[in-house]
C-alpha positions as a printed NumPy array, in Angstrom:
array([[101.912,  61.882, -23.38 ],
       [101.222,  65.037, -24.875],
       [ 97.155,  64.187, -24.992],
       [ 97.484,  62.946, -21.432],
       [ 98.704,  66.357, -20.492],
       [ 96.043,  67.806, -22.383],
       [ 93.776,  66.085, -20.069],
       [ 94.67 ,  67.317, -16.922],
       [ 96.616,  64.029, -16.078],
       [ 99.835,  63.814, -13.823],
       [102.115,  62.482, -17.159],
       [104.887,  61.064, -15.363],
       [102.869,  59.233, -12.737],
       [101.279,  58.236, -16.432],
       [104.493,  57.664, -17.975],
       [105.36 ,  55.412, -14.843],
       [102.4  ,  53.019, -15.182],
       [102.327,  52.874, -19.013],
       [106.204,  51.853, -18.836],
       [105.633,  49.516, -15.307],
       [102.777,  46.532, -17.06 ],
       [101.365,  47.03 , -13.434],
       [ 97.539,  46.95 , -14.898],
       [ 98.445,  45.068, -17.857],
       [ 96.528,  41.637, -16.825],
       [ 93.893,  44.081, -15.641],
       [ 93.282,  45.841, -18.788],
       [ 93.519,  42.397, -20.787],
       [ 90.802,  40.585, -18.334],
       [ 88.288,  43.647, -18.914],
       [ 88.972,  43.645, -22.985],
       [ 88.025,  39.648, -22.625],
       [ 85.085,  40.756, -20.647],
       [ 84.235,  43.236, -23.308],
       [ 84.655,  40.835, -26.025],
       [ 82.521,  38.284, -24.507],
       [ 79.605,  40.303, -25.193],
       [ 80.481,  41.87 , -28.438],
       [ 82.266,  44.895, -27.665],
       [ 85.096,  45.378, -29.744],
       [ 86.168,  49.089, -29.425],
       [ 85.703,  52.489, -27.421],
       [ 83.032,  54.058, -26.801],
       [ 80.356,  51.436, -26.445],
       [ 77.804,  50.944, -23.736],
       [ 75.662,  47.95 , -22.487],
       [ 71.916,  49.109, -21.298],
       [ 70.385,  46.521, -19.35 ],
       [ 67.909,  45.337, -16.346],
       [ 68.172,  43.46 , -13.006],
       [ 66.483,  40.197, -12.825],
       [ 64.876,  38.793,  -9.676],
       [ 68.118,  37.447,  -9.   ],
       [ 70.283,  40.511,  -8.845],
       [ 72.049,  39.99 , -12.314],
       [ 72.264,  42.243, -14.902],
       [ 70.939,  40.739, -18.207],
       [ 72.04 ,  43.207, -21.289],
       [ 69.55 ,  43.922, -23.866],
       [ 70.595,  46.52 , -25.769],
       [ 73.904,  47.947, -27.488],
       [ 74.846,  51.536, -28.451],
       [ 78.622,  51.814, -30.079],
       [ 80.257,  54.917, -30.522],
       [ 79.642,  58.433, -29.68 ],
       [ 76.336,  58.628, -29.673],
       [ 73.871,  61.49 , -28.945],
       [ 71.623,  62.091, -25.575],
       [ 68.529,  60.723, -27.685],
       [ 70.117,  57.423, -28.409],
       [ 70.432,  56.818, -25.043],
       [ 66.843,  58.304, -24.175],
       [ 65.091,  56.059, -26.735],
       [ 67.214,  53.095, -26.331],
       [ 65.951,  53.594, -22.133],
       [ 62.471,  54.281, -22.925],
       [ 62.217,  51.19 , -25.315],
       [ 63.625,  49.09 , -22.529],
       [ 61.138,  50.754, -19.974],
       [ 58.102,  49.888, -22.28 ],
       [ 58.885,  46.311, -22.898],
       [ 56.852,  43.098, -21.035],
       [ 58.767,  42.577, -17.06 ],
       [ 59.786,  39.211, -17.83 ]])
């Protein structure tokens, strides 16, 4: 509670949801989600590109807290490959 204050968040609106389970099935569909693909903790980001037919096909992983140039080259690597 203390870091959620920290953060600028309303704690016992916090408190209130924490204690409720009202997001509970939410939070354990997107950790499935996450797993599905190989994410298994925070931070981690998916960089990816849109196929003809809308979808987003991932290509590329970067886990943890990672600098602005990891994300730059990781981007320009993906801009420089063959359109498939």
């Amino acid at each position: 509670m203390k870091y959620a204050g920290s953060l600028g968040l309303d704690t016992t609106k916090f408190k209130d949801c924490l204690e409720s389970g009202e997001q509970s099935e939410e939070i354990k569909k997107r950790m499935a989600e996450g797993q599905k693909v190989g994410i298994t903790g925070t931070p981690a980001f998916l960089i990816g590109i849109t196929g003809p037919d809308g979808k987003v096909k991932a290509v590329k992983k970067i886990v943890g807290a990672q600098p602005y140039t990891a994300f730059k080259d990781a981007i320009e690597e993906l801009l420089k490959s063959p359109k498939k």
